[in-house]
C-alpha positions, 0 to 999 in steps of 0.5 A: 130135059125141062121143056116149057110147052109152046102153044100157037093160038088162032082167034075166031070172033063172030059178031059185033055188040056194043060192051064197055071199054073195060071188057076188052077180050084178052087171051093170056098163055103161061106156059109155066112147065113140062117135062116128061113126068109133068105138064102145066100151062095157065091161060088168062082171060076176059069175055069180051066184046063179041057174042062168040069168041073160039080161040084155039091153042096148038100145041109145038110137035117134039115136046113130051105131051102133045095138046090142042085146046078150044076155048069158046067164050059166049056173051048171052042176053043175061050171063057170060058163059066159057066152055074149054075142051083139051086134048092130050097124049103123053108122047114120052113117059119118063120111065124105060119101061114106059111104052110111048107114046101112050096107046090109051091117049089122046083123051079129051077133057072138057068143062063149062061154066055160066056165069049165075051169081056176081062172085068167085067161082071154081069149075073143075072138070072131073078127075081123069086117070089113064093106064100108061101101058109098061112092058112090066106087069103093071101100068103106071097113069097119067093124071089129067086136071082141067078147071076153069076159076074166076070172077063173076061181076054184074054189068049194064042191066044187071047182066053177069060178066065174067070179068076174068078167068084162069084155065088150068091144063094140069097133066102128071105120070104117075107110078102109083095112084093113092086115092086121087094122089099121084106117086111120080117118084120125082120132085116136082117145082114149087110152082107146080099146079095145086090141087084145086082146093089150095086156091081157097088154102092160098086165099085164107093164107093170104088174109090171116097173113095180112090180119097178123100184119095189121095187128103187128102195126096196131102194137107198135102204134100203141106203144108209140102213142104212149111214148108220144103223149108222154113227150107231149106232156113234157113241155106242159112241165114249165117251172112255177115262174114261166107259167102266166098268171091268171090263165087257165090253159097250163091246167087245161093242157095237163088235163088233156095229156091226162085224159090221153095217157089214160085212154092210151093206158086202157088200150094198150097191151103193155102192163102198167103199175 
């Protein structure tokens, strides 16, 4: 049955410094899935106001992985820092053979990161692998993930403010480990956790996605230029007898629209004769 993981949260908050408006301290929970083969949860934030923040999440009991998470946020004299530890035990594998609840969990993951240059930043804790015990020979694993990515942007006196930050709780069973890949032998949603190098492939998509529009909307501006200036041209094509004697604007006119079709012509990407 899919479950979405419930987290409570307890803030402690020490301390009172002065910080602008636009740092308010915002912790926001998106449990985006879990099931028996898979957990995920993203949580958002901001270091904000208060030189220590400790918010902790408790994970609902009943649900197929059990959790408890700390996130410590610091305000130095130069940096921001965040720090996340995250304790996790598989309670229900999918699988009959599956002893549960895992006897070689909870583990604890952790992963810091301060704040050192204004930027993007990315801050994966390493890779954990742990046997889930079978009553066949061979184990299967639970595949745990943990990381921190955000935004690095340089405050009052040059001090570096993590003005955002998404952390990654990221749990899978797995059959089979190949290399750092996870055989789970189910299909998992589209909006599962990505490997954390997609957050780059997402971002390159996005752009070469936006530069494809962009250059889709000068090709049709081009052609519309030419099919303007050749309508602008048209009123200019007034019978001999209507044009005033003596003036100079009729040819000045014609000129221009000239010099306009011509300029259109060299750029634009139609052929021309």
């Amino acid at each position: 049955m899919l479950r979405k993981p419930i987290w409570f949260v307890t803030v402690f908050a020490a301390g009172s410094v002065l910080a602008p408006a636009g740092r308010a301290s915002v912790v926001n929970i998106n449990n985006v899935f879990e099931d028996q083969t898979a957990f995920l949860t993203r949580v958002t934030g901001v270091v904000g106001f208060f030189p220590i923040k400790v918010t902790n999440l408790v994970d609902i009991p009943g649900t197929p992985w059990e959790s408890t998470s700390t996130i410590t946020e610091l305000v130095g004299l130069s940096a921001d820092s965040v720090s996340v530890s995250w304790t996790i035990q598989h309670l229900m594998g999918p699988h009959s053979e599956d002893i549960n609840p895992n006897p070689d969990e909870p583990v604890t993951l952790s992963v810091s990161f301060t704040a050192a240059a204004v930027g993007a930043f990315l801050a994966p804790a390493p890779l954990t692998i742990v046997d889930h015990p079978t009553t066949g020979p061979d184990p299967h694993f639970d595949r745990l993930q943990l990381l921190i990515a955000g935004n690095v942007t340089s405050g009052l006196f040059g001090h570096l403010n993590i003005s955002h930050y998404e952390i990654t709780y990221d749990a899978l069973h797995c059959l089979e480990i190949q290399g750092t890949a996870c055989v789970t032998g189910t299909t998992l949603p589209p909006a599962f956790a990505p490997e954390p190098g997609t957050f780059l492939l997402v971002s390159t998509g996005l752009a070469i996605g936006l530069a494809a529009s962009l250059r889709r909307r000068l090709r049709t501006m081009r052609i519309c230029g030419v099919e303007c200036c050749a309508k602008m041209a048209e009123p200019f094509e007034q019978p001999s007898e209507t044009r005033p004697s003596g003036s100079g604007l009729p040819r000045f006119s014609k000129a221009l629209v000239r010099f306009r079709l011509t300029r259109v012509r060299e750029r634009s990407p139609l052929p021309w004769k």
